[in-house]
DRENZALO-744933 format. One record per residue (C-alpha): z, x, y; residue in three letters. Coordinates in steps of 0.5 Angstrom, whole numbers, plus 500, padded with zeros to 3 digits. Layout:
BEGIN
Z X Y ALA
...
***
This chain:
BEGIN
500 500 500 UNK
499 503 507 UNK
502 504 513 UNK
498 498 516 UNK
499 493 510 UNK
506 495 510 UNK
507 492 518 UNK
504 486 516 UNK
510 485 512 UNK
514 486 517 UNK
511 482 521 UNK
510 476 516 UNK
517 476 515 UNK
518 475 523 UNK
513 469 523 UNK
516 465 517 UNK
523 467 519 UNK
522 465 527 UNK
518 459 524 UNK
522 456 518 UNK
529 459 518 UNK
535 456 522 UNK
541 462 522 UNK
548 461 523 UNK
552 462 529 UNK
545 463 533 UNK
542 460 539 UNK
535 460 536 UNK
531 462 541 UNK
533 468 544 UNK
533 471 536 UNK
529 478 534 UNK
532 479 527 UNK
530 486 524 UNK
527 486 517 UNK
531 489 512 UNK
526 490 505 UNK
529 494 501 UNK
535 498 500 UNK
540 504 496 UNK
547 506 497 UNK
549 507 504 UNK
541 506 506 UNK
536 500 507 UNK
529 500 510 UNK
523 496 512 UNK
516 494 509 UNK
513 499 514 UNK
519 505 511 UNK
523 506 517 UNK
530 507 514 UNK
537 506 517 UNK
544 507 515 UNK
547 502 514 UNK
555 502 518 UNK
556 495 517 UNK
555 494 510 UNK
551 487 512 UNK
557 482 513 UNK
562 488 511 UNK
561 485 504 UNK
557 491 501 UNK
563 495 499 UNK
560 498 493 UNK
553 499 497 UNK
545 497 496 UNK
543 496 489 UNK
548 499 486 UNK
544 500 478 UNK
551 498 474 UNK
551 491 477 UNK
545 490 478 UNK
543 491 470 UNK
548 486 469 UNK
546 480 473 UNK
539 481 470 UNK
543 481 463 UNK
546 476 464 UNK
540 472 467 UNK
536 473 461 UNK
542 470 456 UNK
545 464 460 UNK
543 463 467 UNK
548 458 469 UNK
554 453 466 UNK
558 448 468 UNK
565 449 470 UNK
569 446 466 UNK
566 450 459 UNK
569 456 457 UNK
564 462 458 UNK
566 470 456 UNK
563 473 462 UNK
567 469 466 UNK
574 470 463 UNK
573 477 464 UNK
572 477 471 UNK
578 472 472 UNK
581 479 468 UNK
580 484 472 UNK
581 480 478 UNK
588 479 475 UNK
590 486 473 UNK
589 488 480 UNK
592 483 484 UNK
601 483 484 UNK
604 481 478 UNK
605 473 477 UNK
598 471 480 UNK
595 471 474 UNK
590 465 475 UNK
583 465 479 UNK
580 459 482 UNK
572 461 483 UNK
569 458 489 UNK
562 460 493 UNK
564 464 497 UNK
571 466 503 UNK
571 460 506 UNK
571 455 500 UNK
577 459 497 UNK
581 459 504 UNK
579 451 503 UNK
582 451 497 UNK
588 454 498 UNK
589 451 503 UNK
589 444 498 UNK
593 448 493 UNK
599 449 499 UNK
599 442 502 UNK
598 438 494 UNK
604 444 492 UNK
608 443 497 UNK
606 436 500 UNK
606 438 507 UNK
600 438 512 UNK
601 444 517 UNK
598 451 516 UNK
599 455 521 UNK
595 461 523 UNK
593 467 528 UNK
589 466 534 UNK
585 472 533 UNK
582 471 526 UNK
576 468 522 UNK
577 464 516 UNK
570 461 514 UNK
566 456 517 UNK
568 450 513 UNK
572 444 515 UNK
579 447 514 UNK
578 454 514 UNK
574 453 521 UNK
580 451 524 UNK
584 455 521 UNK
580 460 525 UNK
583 462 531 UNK
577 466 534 UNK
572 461 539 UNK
568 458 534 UNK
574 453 533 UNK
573 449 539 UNK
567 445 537 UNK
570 443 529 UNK
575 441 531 UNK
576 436 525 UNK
581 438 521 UNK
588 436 522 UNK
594 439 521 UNK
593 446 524 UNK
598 450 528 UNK
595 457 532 UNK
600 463 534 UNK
600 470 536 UNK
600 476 531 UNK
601 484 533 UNK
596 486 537 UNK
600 492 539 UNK
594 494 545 UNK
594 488 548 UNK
601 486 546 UNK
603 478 548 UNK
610 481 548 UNK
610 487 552 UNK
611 491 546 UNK
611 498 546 UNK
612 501 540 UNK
610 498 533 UNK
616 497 531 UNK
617 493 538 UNK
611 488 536 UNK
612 487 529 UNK
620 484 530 UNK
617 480 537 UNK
611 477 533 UNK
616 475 527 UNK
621 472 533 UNK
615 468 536 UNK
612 466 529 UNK
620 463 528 UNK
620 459 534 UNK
612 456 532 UNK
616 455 525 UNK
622 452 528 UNK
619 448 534 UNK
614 445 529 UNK
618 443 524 UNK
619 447 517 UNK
619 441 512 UNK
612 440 516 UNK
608 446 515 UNK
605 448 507 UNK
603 455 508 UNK
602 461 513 UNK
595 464 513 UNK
593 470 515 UNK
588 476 514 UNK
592 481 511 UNK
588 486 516 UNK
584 481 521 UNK
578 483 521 UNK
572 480 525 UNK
578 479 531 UNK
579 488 531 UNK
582 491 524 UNK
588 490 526 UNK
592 493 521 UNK
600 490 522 UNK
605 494 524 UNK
610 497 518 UNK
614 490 515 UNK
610 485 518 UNK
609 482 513 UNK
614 483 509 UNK
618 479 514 UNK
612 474 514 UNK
614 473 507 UNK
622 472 509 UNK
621 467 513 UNK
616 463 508 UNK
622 463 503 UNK
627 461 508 UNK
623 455 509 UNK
619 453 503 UNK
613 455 507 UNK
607 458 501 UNK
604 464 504 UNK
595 466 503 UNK
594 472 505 UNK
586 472 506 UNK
583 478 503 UNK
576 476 504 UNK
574 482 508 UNK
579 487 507 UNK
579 488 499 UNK
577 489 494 UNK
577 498 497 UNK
575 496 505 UNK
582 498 506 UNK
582 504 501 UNK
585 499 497 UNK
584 494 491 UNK
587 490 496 UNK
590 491 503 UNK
597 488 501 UNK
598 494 496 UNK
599 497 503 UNK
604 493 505 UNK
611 490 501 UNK
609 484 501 UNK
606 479 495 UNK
604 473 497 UNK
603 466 493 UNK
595 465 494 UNK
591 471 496 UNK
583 469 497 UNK
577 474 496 UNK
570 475 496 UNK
565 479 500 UNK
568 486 495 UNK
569 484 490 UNK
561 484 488 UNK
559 487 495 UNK
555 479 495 UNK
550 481 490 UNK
550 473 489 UNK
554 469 492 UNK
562 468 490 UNK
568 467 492 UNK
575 465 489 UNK
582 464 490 UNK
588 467 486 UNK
594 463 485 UNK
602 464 483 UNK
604 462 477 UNK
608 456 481 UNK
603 454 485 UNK
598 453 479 UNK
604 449 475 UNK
603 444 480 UNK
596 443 476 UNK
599 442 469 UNK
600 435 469 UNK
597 433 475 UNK
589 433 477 UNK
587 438 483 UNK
583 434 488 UNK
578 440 489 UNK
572 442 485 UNK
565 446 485 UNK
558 446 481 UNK
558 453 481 UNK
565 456 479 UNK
565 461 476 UNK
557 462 476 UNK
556 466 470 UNK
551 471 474 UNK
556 471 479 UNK
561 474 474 UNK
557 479 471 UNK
557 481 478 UNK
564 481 478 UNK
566 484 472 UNK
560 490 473 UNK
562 491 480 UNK
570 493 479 UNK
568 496 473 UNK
564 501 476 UNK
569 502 482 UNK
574 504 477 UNK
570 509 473 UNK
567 512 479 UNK
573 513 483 UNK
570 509 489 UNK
577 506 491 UNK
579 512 491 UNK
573 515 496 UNK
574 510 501 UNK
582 512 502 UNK
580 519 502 UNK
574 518 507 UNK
578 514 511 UNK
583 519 512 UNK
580 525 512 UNK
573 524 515 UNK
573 518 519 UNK
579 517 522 UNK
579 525 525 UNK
573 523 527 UNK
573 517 531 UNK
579 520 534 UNK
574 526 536 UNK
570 522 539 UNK
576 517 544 UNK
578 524 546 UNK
571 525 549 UNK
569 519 551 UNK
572 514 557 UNK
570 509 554 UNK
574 509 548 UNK
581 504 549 UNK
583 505 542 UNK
581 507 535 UNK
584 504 529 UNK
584 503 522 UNK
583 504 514 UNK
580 506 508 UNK
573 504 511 UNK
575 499 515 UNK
575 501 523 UNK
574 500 530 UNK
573 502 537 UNK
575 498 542 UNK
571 499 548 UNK
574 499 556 UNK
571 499 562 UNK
577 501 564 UNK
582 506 560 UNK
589 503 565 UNK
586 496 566 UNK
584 496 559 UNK
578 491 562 UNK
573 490 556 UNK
567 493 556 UNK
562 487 558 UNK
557 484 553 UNK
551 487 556 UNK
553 494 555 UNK
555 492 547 UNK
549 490 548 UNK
545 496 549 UNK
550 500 544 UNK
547 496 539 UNK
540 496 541 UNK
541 505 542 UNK
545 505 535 UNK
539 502 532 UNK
534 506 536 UNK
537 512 533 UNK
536 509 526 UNK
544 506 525 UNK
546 499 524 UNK
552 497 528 UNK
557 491 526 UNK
559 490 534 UNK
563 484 536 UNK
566 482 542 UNK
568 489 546 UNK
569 493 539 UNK
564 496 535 UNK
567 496 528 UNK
566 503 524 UNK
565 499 516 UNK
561 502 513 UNK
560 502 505 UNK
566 505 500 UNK
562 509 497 UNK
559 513 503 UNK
559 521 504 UNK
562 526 508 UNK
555 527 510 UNK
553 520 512 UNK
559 519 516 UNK
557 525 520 UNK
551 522 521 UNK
553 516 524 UNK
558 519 529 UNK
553 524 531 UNK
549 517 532 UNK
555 513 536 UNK
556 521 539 UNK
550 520 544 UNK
551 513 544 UNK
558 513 547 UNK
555 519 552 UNK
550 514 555 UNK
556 508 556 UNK
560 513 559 UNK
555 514 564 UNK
555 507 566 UNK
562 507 568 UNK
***
């Protein structure tokens, strides 16, 4: 094929997108999507062979890279052999998922529910917690992102809440944020206890024997990476048993080695009784999600019929993703990679670059999982203001690199399995970038 025909691809592709395809979370108009063709670990490509790094692994999900060849064999096997299922039968490769899931996850949650994706299982769990506890509210942060379906969008703290509000029940309250603290906190340690301190007054004031549960991301991810201070968590939890409150913890984004760790929880002393999961637990290679469920919680279910199903739970090539992916990241020692990557690489690199560029606020993060928050103004910590993200977008593609941006932050989330080469690239990439914004203050 010729570089001429090749073109024609990528141009083909624009045409039917912008003509058939309705996207997400978009004003339709004003889209230019980039053709993505192919791809290989850390790396994707167009028809034409224009090449980029890929340091947002898609919607941070590609956590074991592109095309990894152990699941990719194993959704393919599993296709020629039974390609789906109903739920409601027993099927092998199904329970060998739920297993795996299971032997990685804290000790007494030895059940899965298998949903679509993050936003179906934040919804069932959600369902779980009132039926179990027979409550209505949940309460959860301003900043974070839980899924784009009815419960889970309001359970949302971020802008796109606003206008789906039809869910009842859902309270909102403020988490640590320590660089832009809404408790005048100045240490970690200081942002942590007032943290706990306000989620206890919204529980009080709301009224305890109303609220069935406490969502939150472990580390909230679209809103910051923002890694809660030492015993957060834990006095979370202390509060939830004071009040009979279930705790879900939304493991979404941050598992499965985003955070260099099964999951970000083990970080941290503290198990939840639901933890909710997709995106790294088979990097997206098809649709899944799920939820993991305390052994309290599914005996609610033994005599009582849950209220909640879905036609491809447990779809048997989604469990064969599964069961090939956590497979591979043991064998391979990609868990490990991240936390090391993460330590000694990205970190000391990204705080080189917040020692030479104005423009950086603060740089936080793990594992593969960072953030540079961007300020106009390193006293005010103003925001950097959307056109100039814009333009970091638009230079970082230039120079060959795909960013995750969102609102002033660019997030630094690139797959698990990325190298010590790589990430030089990226931030020799995000090096000239960061110089062309400083020129702009």
């Amino acid at each position: 094929m010729t570089v001429q025909q090749s073109s024609d691809l990528d141009a083909r592709a624009v045409e039917l997108d912008r003509s058939h395809v309705f996207h997400s979370w978009s004003a339709q108009g004003a889209l230019h999507p980039m053709v993505l063709a192919g791809g290989s670990g850390t790396r994707v490509w167009d028809h034409s062979g224009r090449s980029y790094l890929d340091f947002s692994s898609q919607l941070v999900n590609v956590n074991i890279g592109h095309q990894h060849p152990k699941v990719v064999a194993a959704i393919t096997e599993q296709a020629t052999t039974l390609a789906t299922v109903a739920p409601a039968t027993a099927h092998l490769t199904r329970g060998e998922a739920a297993r795996r899931i299971v032997e990685r996850a804290p000790a007494g949650l030895d059940k899965v529910f298998f949903t679509n994706g993050g936003a179906d299982a934040n919804e069932n769990a959600i369902r779980m917690a009132r039926v179990h506890t027979g409550r209505d509210k949940v309460v959860s942060t301003y900043r974070s992102y839980h899924g784009n379906t009815g419960a889970a969008i309001v359970s949302t703290g971020d802008w796109r809440r606003v206008p789906n509000e039809y869910s009842r029940g859902h309270v909102h309250m403020f988490g640590p944020y320590l660089y832009r603290s809404e408790f005048w906190a100045t240490t970690p340690e200081e942002e942590g206890e007032r943290a706990l301190q306000h989620l206890r007054r919204v529980i009080e004031c709301e009224g305890p024997t109303s609220i069935a549960a406490i969502l939150l991301e472990t580390i909230p991810g679209t809103a910051g990476v923002l890694v809660p201070p030492p015993g957060y968590l834990a006095g979370v939890r202390e509060l939830a048993d004071t009040h009979g409150i279930m705790l879900i913890l939304d493991e979404v984004m941050a598992g499965f080695g985003r955070a260099g760790e099964w999951f970000a929880l083990d970080a941290h002393d503290v198990v939840p009784d639901l933890i909710t999961f997709a995106k790294g637990v088979n990097s997206g290679y098809v649709p899944v999600g799920g939820v993991l469920i305390s052994g309290e919680v599914a005996a609610t279910f033994d005599e009582r019929v849950f209220p909640g199903g879905l036609t491809y739970s447990g779809h048997p090539l989604a469990a064969a993703s599964i069961v090939a992916s956590i497979d591979a990241m043991s064998e391979e020692g990609i868990i490990d990679n991240a936390r090391r990557i993460g330590a000694d690489v990205i970190g000391p690199g990204l705080a080189d670059l917040a020692e030479r560029h104005p423009v950086i606020g603060e740089v936080r993060g793990t594992g593969v999982f960072w953030a540079l928050e961007l300020v106009a103004d390193r006293t005010t910590r103003a925001p950097l203001p959307a056109a100039l993200i814009g333009k970091a977008r638009t230079e970082l593609l230039a120079r060959g690199l795909i960013p995750f941006t969102s609102d002033n932050r660019i997030h630094v989330v690139p797959p698990c399995v990325v190298t010590d080469d790589e990430v030089a690239e990226a931030l020799a990439a995000y090096d000239d970038v960061l110089t062309l914004l400083d020129e702009e203050l």
